[in-house]
C-alpha positions in Angstrom: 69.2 -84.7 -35.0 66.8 -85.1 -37.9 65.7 -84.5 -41.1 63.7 -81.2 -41.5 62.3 -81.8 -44.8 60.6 -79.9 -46.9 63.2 -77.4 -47.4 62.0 -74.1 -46.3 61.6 -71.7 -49.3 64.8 -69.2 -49.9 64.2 -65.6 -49.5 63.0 -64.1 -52.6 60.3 -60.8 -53.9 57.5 -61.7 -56.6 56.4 -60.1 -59.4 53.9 -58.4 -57.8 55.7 -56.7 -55.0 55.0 -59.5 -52.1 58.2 -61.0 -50.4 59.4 -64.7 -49.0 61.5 -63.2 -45.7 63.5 -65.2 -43.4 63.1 -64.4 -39.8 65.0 -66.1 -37.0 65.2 -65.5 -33.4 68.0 -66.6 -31.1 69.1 -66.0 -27.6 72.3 -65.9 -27.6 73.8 -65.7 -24.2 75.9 -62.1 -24.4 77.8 -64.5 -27.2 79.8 -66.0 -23.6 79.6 -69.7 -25.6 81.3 -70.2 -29.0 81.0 -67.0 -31.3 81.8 -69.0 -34.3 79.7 -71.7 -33.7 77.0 -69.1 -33.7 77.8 -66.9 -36.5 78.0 -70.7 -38.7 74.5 -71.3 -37.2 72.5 -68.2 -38.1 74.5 -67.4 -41.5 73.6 -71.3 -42.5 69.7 -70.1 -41.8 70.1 -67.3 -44.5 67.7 -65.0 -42.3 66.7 -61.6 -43.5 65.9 -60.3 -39.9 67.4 -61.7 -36.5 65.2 -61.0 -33.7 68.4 -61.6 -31.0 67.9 -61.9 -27.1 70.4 -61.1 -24.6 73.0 -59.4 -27.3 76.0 -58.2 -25.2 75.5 -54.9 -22.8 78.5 -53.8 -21.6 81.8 -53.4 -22.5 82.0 -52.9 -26.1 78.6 -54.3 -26.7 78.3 -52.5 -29.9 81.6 -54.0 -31.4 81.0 -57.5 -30.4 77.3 -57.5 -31.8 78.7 -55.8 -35.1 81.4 -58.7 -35.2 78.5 -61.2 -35.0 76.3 -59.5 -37.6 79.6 -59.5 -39.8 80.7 -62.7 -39.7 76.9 -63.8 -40.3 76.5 -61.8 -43.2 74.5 -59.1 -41.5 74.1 -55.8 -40.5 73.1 -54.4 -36.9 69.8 -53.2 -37.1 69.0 -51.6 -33.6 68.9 -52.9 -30.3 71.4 -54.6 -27.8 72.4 -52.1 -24.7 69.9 -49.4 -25.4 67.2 -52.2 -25.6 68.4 -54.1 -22.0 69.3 -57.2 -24.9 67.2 -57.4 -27.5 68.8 -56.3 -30.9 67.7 -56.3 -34.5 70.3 -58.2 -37.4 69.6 -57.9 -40.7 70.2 -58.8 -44.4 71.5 -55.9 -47.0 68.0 -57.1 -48.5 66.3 -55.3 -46.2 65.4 -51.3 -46.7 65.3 -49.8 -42.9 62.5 -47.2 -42.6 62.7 -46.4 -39.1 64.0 -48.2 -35.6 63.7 -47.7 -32.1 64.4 -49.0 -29.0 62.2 -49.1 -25.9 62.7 -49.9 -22.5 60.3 -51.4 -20.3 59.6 -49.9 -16.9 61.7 -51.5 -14.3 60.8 -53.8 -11.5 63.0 -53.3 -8.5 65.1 -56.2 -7.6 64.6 -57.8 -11.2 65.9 -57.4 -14.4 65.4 -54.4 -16.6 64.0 -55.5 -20.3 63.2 -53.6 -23.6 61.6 -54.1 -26.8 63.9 -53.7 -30.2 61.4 -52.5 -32.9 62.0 -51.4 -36.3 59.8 -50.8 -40.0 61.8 -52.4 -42.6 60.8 -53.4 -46.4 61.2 -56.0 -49.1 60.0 -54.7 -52.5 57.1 -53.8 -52.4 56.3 -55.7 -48.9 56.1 -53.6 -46.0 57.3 -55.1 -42.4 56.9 -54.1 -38.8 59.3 -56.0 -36.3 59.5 -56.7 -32.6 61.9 -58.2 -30.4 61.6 -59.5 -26.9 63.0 -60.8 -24.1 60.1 -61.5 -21.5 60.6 -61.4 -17.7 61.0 -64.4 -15.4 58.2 -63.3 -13.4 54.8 -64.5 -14.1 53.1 -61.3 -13.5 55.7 -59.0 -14.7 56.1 -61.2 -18.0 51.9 -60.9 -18.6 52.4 -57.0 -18.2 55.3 -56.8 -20.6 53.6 -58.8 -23.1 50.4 -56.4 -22.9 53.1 -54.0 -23.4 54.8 -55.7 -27.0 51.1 -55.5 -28.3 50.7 -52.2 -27.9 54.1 -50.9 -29.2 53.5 -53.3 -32.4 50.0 -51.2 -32.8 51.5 -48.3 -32.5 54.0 -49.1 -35.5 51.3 -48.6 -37.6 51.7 -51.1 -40.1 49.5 -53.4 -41.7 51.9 -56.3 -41.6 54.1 -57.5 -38.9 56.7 -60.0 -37.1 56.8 -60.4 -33.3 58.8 -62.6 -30.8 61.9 -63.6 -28.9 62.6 -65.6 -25.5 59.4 -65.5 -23.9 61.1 -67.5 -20.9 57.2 -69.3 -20.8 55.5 -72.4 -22.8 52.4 -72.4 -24.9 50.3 -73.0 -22.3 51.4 -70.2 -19.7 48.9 -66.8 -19.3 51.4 -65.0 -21.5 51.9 -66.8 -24.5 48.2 -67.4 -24.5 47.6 -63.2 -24.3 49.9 -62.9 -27.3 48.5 -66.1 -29.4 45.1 -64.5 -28.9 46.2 -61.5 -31.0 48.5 -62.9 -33.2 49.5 -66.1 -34.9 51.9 -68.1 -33.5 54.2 -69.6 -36.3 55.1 -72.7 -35.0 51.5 -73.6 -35.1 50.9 -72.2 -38.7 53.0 -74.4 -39.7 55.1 -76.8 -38.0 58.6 -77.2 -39.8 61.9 -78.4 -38.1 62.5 -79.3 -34.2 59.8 -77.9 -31.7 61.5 -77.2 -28.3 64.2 -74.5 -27.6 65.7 -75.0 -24.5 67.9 -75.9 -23.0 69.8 -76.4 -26.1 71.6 -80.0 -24.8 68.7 -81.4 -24.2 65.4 -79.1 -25.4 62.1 -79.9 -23.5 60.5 -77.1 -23.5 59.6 -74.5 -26.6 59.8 -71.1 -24.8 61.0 -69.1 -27.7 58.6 -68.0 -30.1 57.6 -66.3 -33.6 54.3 -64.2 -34.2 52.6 -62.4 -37.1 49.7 -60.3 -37.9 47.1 -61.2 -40.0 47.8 -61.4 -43.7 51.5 -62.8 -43.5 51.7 -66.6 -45.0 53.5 -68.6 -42.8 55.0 -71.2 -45.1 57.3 -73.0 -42.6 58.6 -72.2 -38.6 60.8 -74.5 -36.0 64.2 -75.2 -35.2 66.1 -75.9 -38.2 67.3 -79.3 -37.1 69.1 -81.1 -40.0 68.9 -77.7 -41.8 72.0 -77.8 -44.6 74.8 -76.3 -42.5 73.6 -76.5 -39.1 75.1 -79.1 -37.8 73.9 -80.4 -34.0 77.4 -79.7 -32.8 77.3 -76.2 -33.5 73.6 -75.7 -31.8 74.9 -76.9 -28.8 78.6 -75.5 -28.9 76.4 -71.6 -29.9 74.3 -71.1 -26.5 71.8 -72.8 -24.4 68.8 -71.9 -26.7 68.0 -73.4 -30.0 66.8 -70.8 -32.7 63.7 -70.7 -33.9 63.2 -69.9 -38.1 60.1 -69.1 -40.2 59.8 -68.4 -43.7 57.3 -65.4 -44.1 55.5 -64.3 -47.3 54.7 -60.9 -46.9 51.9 -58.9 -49.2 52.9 -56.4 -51.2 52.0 -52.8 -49.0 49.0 -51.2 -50.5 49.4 -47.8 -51.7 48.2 -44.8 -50.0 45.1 -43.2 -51.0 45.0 -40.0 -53.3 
């Protein structure tokens, strides 16, 4: 593993009402690897948000994904079962103004997938969030990203984080469809490892963040050499490496009288 250096910057709300916010996303296999392994990963990150794919489902999904959140030092957000896998962690930092879960009109034969969406704040900085888990069929997956764009317009926010496994690379239909609307992080600005999977051996960078226009990206990879994530632990975790960005987020501009 190497060196990511610079540090990225620690999570933080300036004077005038902006915010630095963490955002990580994972898949994390229905936690089936090592649950501590992962917990040490993403609580070493220091994320504000979690955008997770394939949270547990079934039994006792909600207690294993609290237990996760817990021993991250985390909260549940939304998501997991009620999303088909995609779940929302975050920070006590974070002020939840609404969340909801939607599911994706199913495919016969093929998996059933959802979005985890929420409206959350930071100060004074105002932040919609998405969270996806994108099908393994081409077509399907261009549909369901047509989809993600529509639900993040119809959060109606100025300002906002997309992303997840998008089980495609940057140059497939899909990831082109969403780059064309929003930014990808990564190629803001590059920080840490670049490919996500499979986690043993990454070739191939098929998880991804997103923002609106108006968010500063100041930093987004995988946080390889990151102080307390250790390569053991990445591999020991699930067969995905995370991906982080640090976010600066403008203040929310006040209604009109």
């Amino acid at each position: 593993m190497v060196n990511a250096t610079p540090l990225l910057p620690n999570s933080r709300t300036e004077p005038d009402g902006s915010a630095v916010v963490r955002v990580l996303s994972y898949n994390i296999r229905s936690m089936r690897d090592d649950p501590a392994a992962l917990a040490r990963v993403i609580a070493a990150c220091a994320p504000d948000l979690v955008l997770v794919q394939e949270a547990p489902r079934f039994f006792r999904w909600r207690k294993k994904l609290a237990r996760l959140a817990a021993a991250s030092g985390l909260v549940v957000l939304t998501g997991g079962a009620t999303a088909a896998g995609p779940a929302l962690l975050c920070s006590l930092r974070a002020t939840v103004e609404r969340t909801e879960d939607v599911l994706l009109p199913r495919t016969p034969g093929r998996e059933r997938r959802g979005l985890a969406t929420a409206v959350v704040r930071f100060g004074g900085a105002r932040l919609g969030v998405v969270g996806c888990h994108l099908s393994l069929d081409r077509e399907e997956r261009y549909e369901q990203g047509g989809m993600l764009l529509d639900r993040l317009a119809a959060l109606g926010v100025e300002h906002a984080v997309a992303g997840g496994d998008l089980n495609e690379q940057p140059d497939g239909p899909t990831f082109g469809r969403l780059a064309a609307h929003l930014r990808d992080c990564r190629t803001e600005a590059a920080w840490g490892g670049e490919y996500t999977w499979a986690s043993g051996d990454p070739r191939r960078r098929i998880d991804a963040l997103f923002v609106t226009e108006g968010v500063e990206v100041l930093g987004c990879g995988v946080p390889l050499g990151h102080p307390g994530v250790t390569g053991s632990d990445l591999r020991a975790a699930t067969d995905h490496l995370p991906v982080l960005a640090a976010l600066r987020v403008p203040a929310a501009q006040a209604p009109a009288r």
